[in-house]
LUMKE-480653 format. One record per atom (N, C-alpha, C): residue in one letter; atom name; x, y, z. Coordinates in Angstrom, 2 decimals, padded with zeros to 5 digits, always signed. Atoms other than C-alpha are relative to their C-alpha. Last residue first. Layout:
N
 aa at       X       Y       Z
  A CA       X       Y       Z
...
% end
This chain:
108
 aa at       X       Y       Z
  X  N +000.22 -000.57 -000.08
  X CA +014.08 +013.22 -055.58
  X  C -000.93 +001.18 +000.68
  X  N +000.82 -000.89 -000.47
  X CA +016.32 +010.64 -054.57
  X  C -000.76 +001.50 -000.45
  X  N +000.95 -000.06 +001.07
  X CA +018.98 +008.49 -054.97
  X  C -001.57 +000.60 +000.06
  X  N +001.77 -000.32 -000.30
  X CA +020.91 +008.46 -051.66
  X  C -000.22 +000.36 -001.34
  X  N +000.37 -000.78 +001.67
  X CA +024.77 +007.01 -051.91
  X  C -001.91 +000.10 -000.25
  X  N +002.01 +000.04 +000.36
  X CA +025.85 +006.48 -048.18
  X  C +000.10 +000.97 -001.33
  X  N +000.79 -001.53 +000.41
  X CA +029.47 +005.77 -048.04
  X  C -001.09 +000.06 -000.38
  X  N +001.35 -000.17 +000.46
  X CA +031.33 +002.77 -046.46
  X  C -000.45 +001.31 -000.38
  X  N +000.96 -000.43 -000.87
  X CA +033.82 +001.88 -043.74
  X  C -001.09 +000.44 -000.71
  X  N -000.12 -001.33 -000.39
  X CA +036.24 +000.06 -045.74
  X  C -001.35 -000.04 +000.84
  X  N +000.73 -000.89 +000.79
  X CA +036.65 -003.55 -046.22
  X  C +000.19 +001.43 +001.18
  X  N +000.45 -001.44 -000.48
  X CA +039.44 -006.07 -045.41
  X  C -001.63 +001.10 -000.76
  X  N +000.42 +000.52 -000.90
  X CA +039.31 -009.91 -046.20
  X  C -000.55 +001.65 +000.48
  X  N +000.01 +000.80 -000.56
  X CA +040.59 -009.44 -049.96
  X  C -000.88 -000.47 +001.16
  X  N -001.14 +000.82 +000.61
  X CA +040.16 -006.05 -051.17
  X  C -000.06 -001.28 +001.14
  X  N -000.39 +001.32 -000.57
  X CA +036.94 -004.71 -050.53
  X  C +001.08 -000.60 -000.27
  X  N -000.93 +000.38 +000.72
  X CA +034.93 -001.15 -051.08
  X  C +000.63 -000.86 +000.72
  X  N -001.25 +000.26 -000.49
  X CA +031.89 -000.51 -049.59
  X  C +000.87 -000.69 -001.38
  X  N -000.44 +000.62 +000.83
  X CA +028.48 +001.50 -050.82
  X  C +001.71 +000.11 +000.97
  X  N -001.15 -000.23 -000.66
  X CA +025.89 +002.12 -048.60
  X  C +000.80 -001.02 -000.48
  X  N -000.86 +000.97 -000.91
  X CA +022.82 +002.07 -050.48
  X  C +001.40 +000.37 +000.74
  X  N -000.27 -000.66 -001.19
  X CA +020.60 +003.84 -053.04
  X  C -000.11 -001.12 +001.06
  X  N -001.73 +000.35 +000.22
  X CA +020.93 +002.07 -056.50
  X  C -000.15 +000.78 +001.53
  X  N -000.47 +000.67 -000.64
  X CA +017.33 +001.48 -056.42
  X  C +001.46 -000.03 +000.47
  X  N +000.16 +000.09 -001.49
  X CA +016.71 +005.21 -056.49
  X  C -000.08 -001.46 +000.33
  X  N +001.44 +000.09 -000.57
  X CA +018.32 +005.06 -059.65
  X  C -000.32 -000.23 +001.58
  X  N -000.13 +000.67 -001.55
  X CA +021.56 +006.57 -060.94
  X  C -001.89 +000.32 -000.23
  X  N +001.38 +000.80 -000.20
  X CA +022.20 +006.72 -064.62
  X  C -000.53 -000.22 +001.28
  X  N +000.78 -000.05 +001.28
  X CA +026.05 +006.71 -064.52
  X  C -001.87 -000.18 +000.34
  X  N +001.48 +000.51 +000.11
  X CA +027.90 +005.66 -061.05
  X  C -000.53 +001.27 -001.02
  X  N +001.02 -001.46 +000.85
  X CA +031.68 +006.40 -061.81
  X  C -001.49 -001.17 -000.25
  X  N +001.54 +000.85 +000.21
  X CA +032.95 +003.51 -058.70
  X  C -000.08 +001.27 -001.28
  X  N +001.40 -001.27 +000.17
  X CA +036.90 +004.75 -058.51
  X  C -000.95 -000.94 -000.22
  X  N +001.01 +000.36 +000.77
  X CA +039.88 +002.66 -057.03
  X  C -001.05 +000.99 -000.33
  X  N +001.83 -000.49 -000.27
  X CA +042.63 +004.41 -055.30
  X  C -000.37 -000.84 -001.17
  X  N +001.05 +001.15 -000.42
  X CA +046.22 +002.57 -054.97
  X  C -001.37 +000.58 +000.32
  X  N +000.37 -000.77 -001.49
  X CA +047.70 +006.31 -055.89
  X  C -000.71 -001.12 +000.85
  X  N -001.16 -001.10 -001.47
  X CA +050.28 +005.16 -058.14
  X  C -000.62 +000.47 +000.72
  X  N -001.68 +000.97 -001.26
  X CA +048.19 +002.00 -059.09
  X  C +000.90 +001.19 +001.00
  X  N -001.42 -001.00 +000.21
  X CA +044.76 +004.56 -060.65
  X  C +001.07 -000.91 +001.00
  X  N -001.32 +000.18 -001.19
  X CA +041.85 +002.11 -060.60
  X  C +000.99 +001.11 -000.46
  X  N -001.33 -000.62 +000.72
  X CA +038.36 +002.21 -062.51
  X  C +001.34 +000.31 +000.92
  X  N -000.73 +000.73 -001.48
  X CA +034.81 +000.24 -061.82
  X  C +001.62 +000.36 -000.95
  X  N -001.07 +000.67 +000.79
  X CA +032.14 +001.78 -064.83
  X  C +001.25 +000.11 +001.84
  X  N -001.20 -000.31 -000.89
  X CA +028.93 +002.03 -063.50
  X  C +001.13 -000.89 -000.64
  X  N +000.03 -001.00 -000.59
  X CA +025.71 +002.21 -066.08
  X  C +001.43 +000.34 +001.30
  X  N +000.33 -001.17 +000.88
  X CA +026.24 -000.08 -068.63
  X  C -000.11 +001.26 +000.68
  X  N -001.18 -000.03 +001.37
  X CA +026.56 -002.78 -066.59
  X  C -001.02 +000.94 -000.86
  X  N -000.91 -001.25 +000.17
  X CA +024.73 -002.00 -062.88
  X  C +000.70 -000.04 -001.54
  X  N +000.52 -000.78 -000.52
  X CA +022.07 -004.69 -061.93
  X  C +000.64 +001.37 -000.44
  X  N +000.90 -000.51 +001.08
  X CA +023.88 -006.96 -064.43
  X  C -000.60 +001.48 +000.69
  X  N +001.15 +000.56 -000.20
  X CA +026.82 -006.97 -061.55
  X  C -000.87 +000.35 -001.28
  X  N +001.27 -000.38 -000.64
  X CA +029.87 -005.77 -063.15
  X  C -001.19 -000.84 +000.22
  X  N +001.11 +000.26 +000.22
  X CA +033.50 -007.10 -063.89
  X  C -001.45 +000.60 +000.84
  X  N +001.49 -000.95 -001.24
  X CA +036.51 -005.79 -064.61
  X  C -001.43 -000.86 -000.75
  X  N +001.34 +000.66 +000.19
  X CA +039.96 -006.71 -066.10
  X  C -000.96 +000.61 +001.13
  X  N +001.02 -001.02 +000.55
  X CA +042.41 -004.08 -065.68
  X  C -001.26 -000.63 -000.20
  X  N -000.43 +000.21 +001.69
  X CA +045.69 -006.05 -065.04
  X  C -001.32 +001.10 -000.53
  X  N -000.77 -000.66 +000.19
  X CA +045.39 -005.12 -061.59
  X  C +000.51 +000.17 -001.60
  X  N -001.14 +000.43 -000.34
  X CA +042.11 -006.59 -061.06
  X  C +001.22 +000.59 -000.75
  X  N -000.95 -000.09 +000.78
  X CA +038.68 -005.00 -060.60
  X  C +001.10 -000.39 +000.24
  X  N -001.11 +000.38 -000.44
  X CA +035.18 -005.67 -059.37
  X  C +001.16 +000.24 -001.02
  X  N -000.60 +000.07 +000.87
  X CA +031.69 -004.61 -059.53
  X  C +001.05 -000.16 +000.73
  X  N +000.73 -000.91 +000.91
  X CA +028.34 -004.45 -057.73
  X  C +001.22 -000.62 -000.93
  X  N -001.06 -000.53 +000.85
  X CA +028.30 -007.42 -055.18
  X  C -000.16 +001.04 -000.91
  X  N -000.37 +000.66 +001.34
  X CA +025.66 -007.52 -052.69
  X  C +001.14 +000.93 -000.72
  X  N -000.43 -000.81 +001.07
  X CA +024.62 -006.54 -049.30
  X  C +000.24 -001.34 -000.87
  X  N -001.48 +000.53 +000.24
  X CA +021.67 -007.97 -048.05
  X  C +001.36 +000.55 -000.60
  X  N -000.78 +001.34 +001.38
  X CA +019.10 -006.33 -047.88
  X  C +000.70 -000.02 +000.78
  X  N +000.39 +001.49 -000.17
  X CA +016.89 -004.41 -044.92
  X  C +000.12 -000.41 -001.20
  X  N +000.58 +000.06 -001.14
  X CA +018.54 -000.63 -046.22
  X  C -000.93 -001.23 +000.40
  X  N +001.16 -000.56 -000.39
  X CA +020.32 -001.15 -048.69
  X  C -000.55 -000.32 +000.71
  X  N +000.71 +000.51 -000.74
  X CA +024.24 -002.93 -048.98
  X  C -001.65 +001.45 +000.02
  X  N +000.88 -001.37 -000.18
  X CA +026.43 -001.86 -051.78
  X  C -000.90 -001.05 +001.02
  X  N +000.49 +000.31 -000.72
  X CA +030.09 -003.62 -052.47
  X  C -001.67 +000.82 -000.10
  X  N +000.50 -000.86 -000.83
  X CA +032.92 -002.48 -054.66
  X  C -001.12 -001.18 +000.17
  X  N +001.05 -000.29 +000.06
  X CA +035.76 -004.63 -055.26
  X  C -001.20 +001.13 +000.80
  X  N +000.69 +000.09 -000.66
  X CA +039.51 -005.11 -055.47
  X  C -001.82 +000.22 -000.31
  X  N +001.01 +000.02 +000.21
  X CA +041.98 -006.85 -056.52
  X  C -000.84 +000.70 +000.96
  X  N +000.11 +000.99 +000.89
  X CA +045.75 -007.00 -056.59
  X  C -001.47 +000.33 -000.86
  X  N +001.26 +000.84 -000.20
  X CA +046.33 -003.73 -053.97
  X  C -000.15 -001.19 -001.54
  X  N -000.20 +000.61 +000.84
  X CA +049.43 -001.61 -053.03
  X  C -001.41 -001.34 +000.17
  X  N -001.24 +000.69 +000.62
  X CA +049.15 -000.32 -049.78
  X  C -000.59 -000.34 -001.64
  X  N -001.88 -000.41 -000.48
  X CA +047.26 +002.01 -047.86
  X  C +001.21 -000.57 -000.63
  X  N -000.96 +001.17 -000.71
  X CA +044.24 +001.86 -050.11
  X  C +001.38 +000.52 +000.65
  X  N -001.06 -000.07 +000.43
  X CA +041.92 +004.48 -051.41
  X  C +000.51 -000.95 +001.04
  X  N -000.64 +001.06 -001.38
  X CA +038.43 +003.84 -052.42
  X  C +001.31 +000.16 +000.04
  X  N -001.92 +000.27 -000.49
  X CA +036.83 +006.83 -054.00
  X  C +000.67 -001.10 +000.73
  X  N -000.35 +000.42 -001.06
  X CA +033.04 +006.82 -055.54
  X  C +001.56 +000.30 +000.26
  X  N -001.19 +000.92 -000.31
  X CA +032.01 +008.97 -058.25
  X  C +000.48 -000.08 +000.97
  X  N -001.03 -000.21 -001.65
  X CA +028.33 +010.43 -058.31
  X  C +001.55 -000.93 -000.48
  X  N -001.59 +001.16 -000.30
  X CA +026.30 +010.58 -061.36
  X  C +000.73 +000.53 +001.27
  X  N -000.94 -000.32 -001.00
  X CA +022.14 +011.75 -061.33
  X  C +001.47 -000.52 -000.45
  X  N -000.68 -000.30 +001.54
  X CA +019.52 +010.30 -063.65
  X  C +000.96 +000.46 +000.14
  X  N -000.38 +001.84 +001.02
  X CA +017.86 +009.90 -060.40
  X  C +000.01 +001.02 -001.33
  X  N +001.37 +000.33 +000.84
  X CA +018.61 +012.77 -058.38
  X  C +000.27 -001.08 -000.87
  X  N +000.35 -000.97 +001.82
  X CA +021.70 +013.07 -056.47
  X  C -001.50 -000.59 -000.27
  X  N +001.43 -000.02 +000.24
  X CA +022.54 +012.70 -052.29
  X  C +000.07 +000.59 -001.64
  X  N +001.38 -001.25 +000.02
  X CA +025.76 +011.86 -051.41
  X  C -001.16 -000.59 -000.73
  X  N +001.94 -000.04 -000.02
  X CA +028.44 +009.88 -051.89
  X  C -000.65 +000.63 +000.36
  X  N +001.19 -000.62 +001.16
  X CA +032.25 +010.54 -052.42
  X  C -001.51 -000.92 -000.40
  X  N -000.24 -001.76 +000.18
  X CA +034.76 +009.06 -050.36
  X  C -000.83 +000.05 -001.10
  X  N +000.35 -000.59 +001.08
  X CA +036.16 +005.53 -049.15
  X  C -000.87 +001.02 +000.03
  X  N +000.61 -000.93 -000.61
  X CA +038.79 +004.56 -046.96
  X  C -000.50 +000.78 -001.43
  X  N +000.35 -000.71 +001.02
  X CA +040.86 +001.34 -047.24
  X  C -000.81 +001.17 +000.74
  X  N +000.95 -000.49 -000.88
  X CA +043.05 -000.10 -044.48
  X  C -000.56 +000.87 -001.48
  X  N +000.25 -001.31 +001.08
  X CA +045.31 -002.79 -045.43
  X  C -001.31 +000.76 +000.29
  X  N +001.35 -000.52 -000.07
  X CA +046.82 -005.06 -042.80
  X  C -000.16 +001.12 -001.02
% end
């Protein structure tokens, strides 16, 4: 079982940056971030694999870059550019597991 736990959201202004935290208990292959808003769906944002490849939703390229550190199995979100669509509750995902989530409010 792998138990993630992620960290750093809040409230910024649009034009705003926040960086996310996902940290893993173990050793991780792949993982992804997540964002659900309020009556959506969630959806994918971005994803990363141990080799370094990465991919972003259009909704987000150019503006969130998806970044890993191995010796501490943390992932980072650096949200860039933030718009008040980007406000959601953002999860992180390896395989079957996800974390518990962090509210990212866009907002002035």
């Amino acid at each position: 079982q792998v138990q993630l736990v992620e960290s750093g959201g809040g409230l910024v202004e649009p034009g705003g940056s926040l960086r996310l935290s996902c940290a893993a208990s173990s050793s991780i292959f792949i993982m992804g971030w997540y964002r659900q808003a309020p009556g959506k769906q969630r959806e994918w944002v971005a994803t990363i694999i141990s080799s370094g490849t990465r991919n972003y939703a259009d909704s987000v390229k150019g503006r969130f870059t998806i970044s890993r550190d191995n010796a501490k199995n943390t992932v980072y979100l650096q949200m860039n550019s933030l718009k008040p669509e980007d406000t959601a509750v953002y999860y992180c995902k390896t395989e079957r597991y996800w974390g518990q989530g962090t509210q990212v409010t866009v907002s002035s």
